[in-house]
N, C-alpha and C positions, 0 to 999 in steps of 0.2 A: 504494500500500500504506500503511496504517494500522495503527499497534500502538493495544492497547486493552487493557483489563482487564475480567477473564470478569465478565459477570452472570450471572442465573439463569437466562436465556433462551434464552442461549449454551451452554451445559451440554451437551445432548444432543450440539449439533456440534463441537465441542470432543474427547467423548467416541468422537464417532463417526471424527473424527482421528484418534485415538488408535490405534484398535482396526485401522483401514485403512494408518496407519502401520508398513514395515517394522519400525523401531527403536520400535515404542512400547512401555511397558509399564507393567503396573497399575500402579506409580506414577506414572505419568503422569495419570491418569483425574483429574476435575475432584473426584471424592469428597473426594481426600485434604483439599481447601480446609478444609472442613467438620469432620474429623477434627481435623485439626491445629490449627485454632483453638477448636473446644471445649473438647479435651484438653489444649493444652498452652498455649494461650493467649496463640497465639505471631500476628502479622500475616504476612498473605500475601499475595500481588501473583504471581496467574496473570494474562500477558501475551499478546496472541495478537497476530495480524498477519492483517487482513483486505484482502480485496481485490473488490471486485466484488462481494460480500454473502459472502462465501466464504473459509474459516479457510485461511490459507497455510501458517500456524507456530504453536506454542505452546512456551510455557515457564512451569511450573509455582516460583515462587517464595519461600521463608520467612526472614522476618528472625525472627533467633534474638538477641534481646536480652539479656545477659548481664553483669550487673556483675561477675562472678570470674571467667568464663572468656572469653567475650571477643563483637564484636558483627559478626557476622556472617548474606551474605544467597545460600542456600543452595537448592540444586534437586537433589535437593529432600530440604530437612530431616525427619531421623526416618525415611528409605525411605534403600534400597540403591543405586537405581537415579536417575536427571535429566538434566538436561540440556536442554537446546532439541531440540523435532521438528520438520523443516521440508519445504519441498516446491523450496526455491531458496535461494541463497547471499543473497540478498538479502531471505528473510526473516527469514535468520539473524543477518545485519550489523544488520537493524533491531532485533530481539531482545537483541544483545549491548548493543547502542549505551543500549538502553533501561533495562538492568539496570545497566548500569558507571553511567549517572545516579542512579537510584534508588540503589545501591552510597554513591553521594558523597552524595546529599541527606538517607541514614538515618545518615553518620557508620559504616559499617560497614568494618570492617579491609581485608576482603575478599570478592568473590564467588566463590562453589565450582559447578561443573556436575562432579554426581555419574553420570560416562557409563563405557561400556563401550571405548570408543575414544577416542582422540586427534584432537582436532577443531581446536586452533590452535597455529599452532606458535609466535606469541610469547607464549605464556601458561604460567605456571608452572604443575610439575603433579607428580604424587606416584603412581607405578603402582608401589610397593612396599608399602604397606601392607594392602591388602584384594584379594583375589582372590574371582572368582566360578565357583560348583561347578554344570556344568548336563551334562545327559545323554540323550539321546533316548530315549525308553520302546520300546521293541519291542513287535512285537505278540503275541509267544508270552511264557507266564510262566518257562519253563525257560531261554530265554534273556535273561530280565531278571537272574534268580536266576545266571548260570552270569557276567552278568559283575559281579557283586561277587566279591570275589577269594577265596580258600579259607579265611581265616582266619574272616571278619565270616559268610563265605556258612553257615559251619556254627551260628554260633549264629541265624541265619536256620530255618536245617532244625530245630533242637532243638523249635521254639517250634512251625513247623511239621507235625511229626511229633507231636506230643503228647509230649515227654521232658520240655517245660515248659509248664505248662496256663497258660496266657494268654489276657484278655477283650480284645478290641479294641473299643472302644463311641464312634460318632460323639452330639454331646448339644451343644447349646445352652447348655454350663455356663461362663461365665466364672466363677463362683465357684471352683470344684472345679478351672480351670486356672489358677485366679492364685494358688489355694493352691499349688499344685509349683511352678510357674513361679516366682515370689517367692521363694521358700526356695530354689530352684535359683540363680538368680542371685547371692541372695544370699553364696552360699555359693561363689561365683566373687570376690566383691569387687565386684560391679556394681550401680551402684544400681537402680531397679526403675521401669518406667515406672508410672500411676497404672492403675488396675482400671477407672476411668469412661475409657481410651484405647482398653482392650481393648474394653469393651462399646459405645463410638462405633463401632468398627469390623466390630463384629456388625451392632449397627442401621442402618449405612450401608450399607457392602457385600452382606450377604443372607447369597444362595446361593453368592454369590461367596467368604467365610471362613467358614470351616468349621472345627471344634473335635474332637476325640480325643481320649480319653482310654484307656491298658491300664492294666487290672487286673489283680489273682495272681489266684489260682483262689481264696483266700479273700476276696477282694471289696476288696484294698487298693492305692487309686488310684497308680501307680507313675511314670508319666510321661502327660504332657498336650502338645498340640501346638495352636497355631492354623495353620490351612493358606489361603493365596489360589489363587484361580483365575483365569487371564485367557487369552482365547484356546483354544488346546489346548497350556496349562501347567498345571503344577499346583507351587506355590511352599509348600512348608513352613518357615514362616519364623518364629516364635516356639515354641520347646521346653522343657521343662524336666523334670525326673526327680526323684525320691526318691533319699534314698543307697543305697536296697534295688533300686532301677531297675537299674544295673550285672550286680547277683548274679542275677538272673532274664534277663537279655540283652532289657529294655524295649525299649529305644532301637534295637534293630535291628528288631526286630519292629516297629515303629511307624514307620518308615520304609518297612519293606516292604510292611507292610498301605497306606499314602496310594500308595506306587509300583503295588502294582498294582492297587489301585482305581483308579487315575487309569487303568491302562491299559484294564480293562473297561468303561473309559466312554470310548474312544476317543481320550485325550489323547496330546500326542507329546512332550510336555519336561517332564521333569523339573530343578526348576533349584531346587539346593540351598541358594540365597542365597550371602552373601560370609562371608568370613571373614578376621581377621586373620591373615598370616602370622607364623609360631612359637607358633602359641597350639594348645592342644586340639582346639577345632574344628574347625581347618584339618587335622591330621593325620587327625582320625577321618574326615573327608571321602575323604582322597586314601586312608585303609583302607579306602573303598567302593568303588575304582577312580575315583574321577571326577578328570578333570586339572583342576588349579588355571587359572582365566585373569586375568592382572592385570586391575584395576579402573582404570580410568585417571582421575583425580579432578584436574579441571583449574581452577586459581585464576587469578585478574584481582584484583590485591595494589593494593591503595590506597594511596599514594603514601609512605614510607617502612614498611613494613611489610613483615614476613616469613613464610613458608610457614608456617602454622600448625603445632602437633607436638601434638596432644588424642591421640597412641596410647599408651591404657593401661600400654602395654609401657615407655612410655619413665621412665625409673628414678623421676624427680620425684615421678610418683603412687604409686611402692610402698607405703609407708608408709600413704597414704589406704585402700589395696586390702587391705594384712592387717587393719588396724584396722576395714575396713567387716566383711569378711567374721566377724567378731568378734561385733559388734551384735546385741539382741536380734531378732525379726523384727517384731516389732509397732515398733520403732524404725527398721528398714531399709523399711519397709513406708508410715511415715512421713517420711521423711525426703527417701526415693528420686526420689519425683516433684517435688519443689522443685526437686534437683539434675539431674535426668533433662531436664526441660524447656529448662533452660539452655546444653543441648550441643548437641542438634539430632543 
């Protein structure tokens, strides 16, 4: 066995890993290489393990270089999901052995494998901070609709039933989604990734992200969504809403319209991404019925260094967070992807 670093040629099989892989998922897919370095302009070292002409293991990799925050080599940076995919203990031993070097030879604090499980038990690791929200699609729509719970499920029916006249419209518009999205965040205290990240991820992926947008019945764009597909999931994972989204019940509607389009097209998971635990998100999630599952995010600490703490929540950045949310948006809009790129 042989670890190596993906060329172009390698792509499809790699890819084709991926998708045949139990644990794989769209972020795993060789796309992201390309994304992430255009957009955020960050180096990357996807690693694979061959054997016999034939992918054993991969691990998708990102050094996130950062003079304020800190220098770190991450799987995988900017996506929810990483880790090493493998087929043997031994091409995972080869995988770690190769990253903990790279880890030392970039100066980097620490390496992170962003997994769903706990995969080494002498490695530090953090299963308190982010939980992931996923839920199987059924195949009837009465019983998709019957298990969100009674509160969210009636402003579902409002929209529904015509009591509130709502446009659902799928469209190719980054523009029209960075507009909500941006001011959405904004107005969270988060800085905002760049508009040329969203539209790499249009041009890369396809058919694969897919865009949404609801309107009021007067034509005023109210929340936007970018959505992934991989397999038979369907992952809504970038959102964002008007402050007028609330008062019309946007945001439920527009989850229900991707939930059960995903279903009439035969998909079986819905998986609502991660969320911090104690934040909005996380609650409005678990108001949808889906149970929280920890994210289990496991570090290999380079030799006097400590578990990292970049969770928003922790008091240090308050200050940063009222004062962003503040900011003109042509200033958060500018500012955000300096800052955005350097966290990973």
């Amino acid at each position: 066995m042989q670890v190596k670093l993906l060329t172009p040629d390698k792509q499809k099989a790699w890819d084709d890993f991926v998708t045949n892989h139990p644990k794989g998922t769209f972020f795993h897919l060789s796309a992201w290489q390309d994304v992430i370095e255009s957009a955020f302009n960050q180096k990357t070292h996807y690693l694979y393990v061959e054997a016999d002409g034939a992918i054993e293991g991969i691990l998708p990799l990102t050094f996130v270089d950062s003079p304020f925050f800190t220098k770190a080599l991450i799987s995988n940076a900017f996506c929810v999901y990483g880790g090493p995919l493998v087929k043997s203990q031994k091409a995972a031993d080869l995988l770690d052995q190769e990253a903990i070097r790279l880890m030392n030879s970039l100066g980097a604090r620490y390496l992170e494998y962003r997994q769903k499980e706990k995969a080494h038990i002498d490695w530090a690791c953090n299963d308190s901070l982010y939980a992931t929200f996923e839920r199987p699609i059924l195949p009837d729509e009465e019983e998709n609709l019957l298990l969100i719970p009674r509160k969210q499920r009636a402003v579902v029916r409002k929209a529904l039933d015509g009591r509130v006249n709502l446009n659902f419209v799928w469209q190719d518009n980054v523009d029209q989604f960075f507009k909500i999205y941006s001011q959405s965040v904004r107005d969270l205290g988060t800085p905002v990734f760049p508009k040329t990240y969203f539209q790499a991820l249009k041009k890369v992926f396809q058919e694969d992200c897919q865009i949404c947008t609801v309107y009021s019945e007067e034509g005023e764009a109210l929340t936007s969504l970018v959505s992934f597909y991989f397999q038979e999931s369907v992952l809504p994972y970038y959102g964002g809403g008007t402050k007028a989204a609330r008062k019309y019940g946007a945001y439920d509607y527009m989850y229900w319209k991707i939930m059960d389009d995903a279903r009439m097209k035969g998909l079986k998971l819905f998986d609502f991404g991660r969320s911090k635990v104690g934040t909005g998100a996380y609650d409005y999630k678990c108001n949808w019925g889906f149970e929280p599952k920890p994210l289990v995010y496991e570090y290999h600490l380079a030799q006097g260094q400590e578990l990292p703490n970049m969770n928003p929540l922790n008091p240090k950045y308050r200050l940063f967070i009222e004062g962003w949310k503040r900011l003109p948006l042509c200033v958060a809009n500018h500012l955000g992807p300096m800052i955005v790129r350097q966290i990973g």
